[in-house]
Phi, psi and omega in degrees: 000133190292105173277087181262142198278147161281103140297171190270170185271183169275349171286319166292334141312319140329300183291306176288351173287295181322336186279302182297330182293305186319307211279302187327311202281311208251125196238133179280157157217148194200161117305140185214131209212142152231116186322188215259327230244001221061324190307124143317149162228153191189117180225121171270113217245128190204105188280021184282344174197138184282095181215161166217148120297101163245122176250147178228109188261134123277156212249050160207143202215176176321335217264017155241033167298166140243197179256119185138343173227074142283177172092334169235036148282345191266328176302313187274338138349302183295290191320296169354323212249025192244008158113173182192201229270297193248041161229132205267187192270108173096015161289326161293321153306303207279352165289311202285331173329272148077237179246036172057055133263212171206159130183196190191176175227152157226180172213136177221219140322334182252332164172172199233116221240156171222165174180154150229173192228115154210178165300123189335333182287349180250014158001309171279325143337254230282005193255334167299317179284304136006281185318301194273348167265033153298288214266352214193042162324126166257113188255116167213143166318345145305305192273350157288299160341292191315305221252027171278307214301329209287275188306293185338311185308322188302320196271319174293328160317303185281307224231304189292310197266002191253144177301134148089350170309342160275359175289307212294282181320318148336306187281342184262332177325320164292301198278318167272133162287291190299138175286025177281315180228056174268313222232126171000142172280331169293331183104152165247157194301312196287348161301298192309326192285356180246032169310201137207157190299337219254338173281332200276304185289029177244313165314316168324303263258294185295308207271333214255047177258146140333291183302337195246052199218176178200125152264115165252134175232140170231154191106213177267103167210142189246139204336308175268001136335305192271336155308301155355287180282328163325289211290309187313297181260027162235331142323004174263316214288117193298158170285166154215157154007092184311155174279151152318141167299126198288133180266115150291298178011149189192119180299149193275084220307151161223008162203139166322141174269137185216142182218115176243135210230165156246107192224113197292345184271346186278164164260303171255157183299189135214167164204113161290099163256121167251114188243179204234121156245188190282172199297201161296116171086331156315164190270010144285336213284310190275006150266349153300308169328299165279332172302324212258324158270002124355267162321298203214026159243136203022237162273348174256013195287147175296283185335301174320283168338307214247304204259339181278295181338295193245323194263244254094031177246013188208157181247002162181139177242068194264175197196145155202165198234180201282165159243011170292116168313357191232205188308131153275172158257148154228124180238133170238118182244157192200131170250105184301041291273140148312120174094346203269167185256150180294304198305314195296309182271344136342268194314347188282317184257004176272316201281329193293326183301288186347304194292315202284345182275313202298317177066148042251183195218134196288170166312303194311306185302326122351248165337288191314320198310312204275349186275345168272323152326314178271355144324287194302296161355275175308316184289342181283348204252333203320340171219158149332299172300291194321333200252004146321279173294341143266012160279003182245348162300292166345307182255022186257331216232348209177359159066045183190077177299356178289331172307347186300320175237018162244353207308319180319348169300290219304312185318306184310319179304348200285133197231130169307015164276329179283335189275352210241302196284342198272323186310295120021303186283308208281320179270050169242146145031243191324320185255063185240174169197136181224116164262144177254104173259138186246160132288119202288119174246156222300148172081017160282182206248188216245175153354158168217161236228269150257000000 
């Protein structure tokens, strides 16, 4: 079959010359200081706008739950925002509010990020609000109660009640043996309900230290001045006890997994395939990267070219390659056209692999991998948060906030042999795991199974 390419236009060309120009040119500089106390510090100084960032990455995400308290790194989230010694409950917003800022907290499998965005002048704000609920959680059986009910509301909106929301959770559940990343970051309802104040303060007490944290700030601030202050309020707060080292391991699939769910809230058919790579940053790791905009990034990605495009069998086919630090995913998803078949778009996306081992695999296709990299680049440095939160990622996950400005190198090295070998190793049979969501009508029967 005849492959026709979407060239890029000539305004796009402009936009990846000026992108390549950027990355090349602009360079992060930042300090990396560690307190007394373990607390990372990590300040980026940048006068471009009188704005700062701060952020506090702690270095626990779902995948140090156990079993029986999933859920709750994302629970205890909530709980940050519920007052500590010299802030009352919701007070931290409304000082950030305010004072013309922003902020939020997330969680995800790997850690759990807090920030603010204000005028540079308010530095001290965010770093007193930080602190002190660092050093002073106020953990009460109310304020648990409140922010269980809180999450639970989260998970039937996002999860119980939304099409494909039993998919996301399906697929790892399926694909991983360790419960470190088998189970949802949201939780199942019956953990969240057996929480206890005495787990949440045990929780504090390990995961919520100075050592087990990285603070970053960006923006107008000059540096050791503002290190100056990071010491006044986060040095006092004492270390504690490293948490155990999390066991990730992940046993070695060896034949395919398969699943078909039924879901009344879906319309259309979908499919999910997973296959298990190596962590993030393995010397694999970045020809899966490129592999996965091969496949599945945008409209010139050959899934698109092929199964949306010239077959008609899908209205999107998308690839992404993993961000865990420990055992990954290479996820591939596809959403179906009315009437059209699961077996048809399945084989469809087995024959697009078939070609990427066999190759060749073009310039263009190269180049697109890399220019979105140096894309991304540019968008990490592009506001104070963005480039806040990857610099406490970096040094949270891999001990190198430097990576903010070479990772995008490492991308450019990947040569198209390397991207022919991991598809090869990796994109096989066995190590596959596949879910099928089907719309459920009315008056079927339940889920089916491995």
């Amino acid at each position: 079959m005849t492959r026709f390419l979407r060239w890029p236009t000539a305004a796009a060309v402009a936009a990846l010359t000026l992108i390549a120009s950027l990355s090349a040119a602009t360079r992060v500089t930042f300090t990396d200081t560690k307190l007394k106390n373990g607390l990372r510090v990590i300040i980026s100084e940048d006068h471009t706008a009188p704005v700062i960032s701060v952020v506090v990455t702690y270095n626990t995400g779902s995948r140090d739950e156990r079993k029986g308290r999933t859920g709750f790194a994302h629970l205890f989230e909530h709980m940050m925002f519920k007052g500590s010694e010299n802030v009352g409950p919701g007070e931290h917003f409304t000082q950030i509010f305010n004072n013309g800022g922003s902020m939020n907290g997330t969680t995800n499998q790997e850690r759990t990020l807090y920030y603010e965005t204000l005028p540079s002048n308010q530095l001290d704000l965010a770093l007193f609000l930080e602190a002190d609920r660092m050093a002073s959680l106020d953990i009460t059986t109310e304020n648990l109660d409140n922010q269980r009910n809180a999450v639970q509301e989260e998970r039937r909106l996002g999860v119980d009640n939304q099409p494909y929301g039993k998919t996301f959770e399906a697929i790892d559940e399926l694909a991983y043996e360790n419960p470190a990343y088998e189970h949802s970051v949201i939780g199942s309802m019956a953990d969240l309900n057996a929480a206890s104040v005495d787990d949440v303060k045990a929780f504090f007490k390990t995961y919520y230290a100075p050592n087990n944290a990285v603070l970053s700030i960006a923006g107008d601030v000059k540096s050791a001045e503002c290190l100056a202050k990071v010491r006044k309020y986060f040095e006092k707060i004492p270390a504690q006890p490293a948490p155990a080292p999390v066991d990730v391991t992940e046993p070695v699939q060896t034949a395919e997994r398969r699943k078909t769910l039924e879901d009344p809230l879906a319309r259309l058919p979908r499919i999910d395939i997973a296959y298990h790579v190596p962590p993030a940053l393995s010397p694999d790791d970045d020809g899966l990267t490129v592999l996965a905009s091969v496949l599945g990034s945008g409209r010139s990605s050959r899934f698109y070219e092929s199964i949306v495009r010239q077959q008609q069998l899908a209205s999107s086919v998308g690839a992404s390659s993993t961000s865990n630090r420990g055992p990954g995913l290479f996820r591939i998803s596809g959403m179906l056209l009315a009437g059209k078949s699961v077996d048809d778009v399945e084989k469809a996306i087995y024959a697009e692999i078939e070609k990427v081992k066999a190759g060749p695999i073009a310039d263009f296709e190269m180049d697109k991998a890399r220019n979105n990299w140096k894309r991304s680049q540019v968008s990490s440095i592009a506001s104070s948060l963005s480039r806040a939160i990857a610099l406490g990622r970096y040094a949270l996950f891999w001990n190198d906030p430097n990576l903010i400005n070479t990772y995008a190198d490492r991308i450019a090295a990947v040569k198209p042999a390397d991207v022919r070998r991991v598809a090869s190793r990796y994109l096989v049979p066995a190590n596959r795991t596949v879910v099928i969501t089907m719309p459920k009508a009315a008056g079927s029967g339940s889920e089916g199974g491995r």
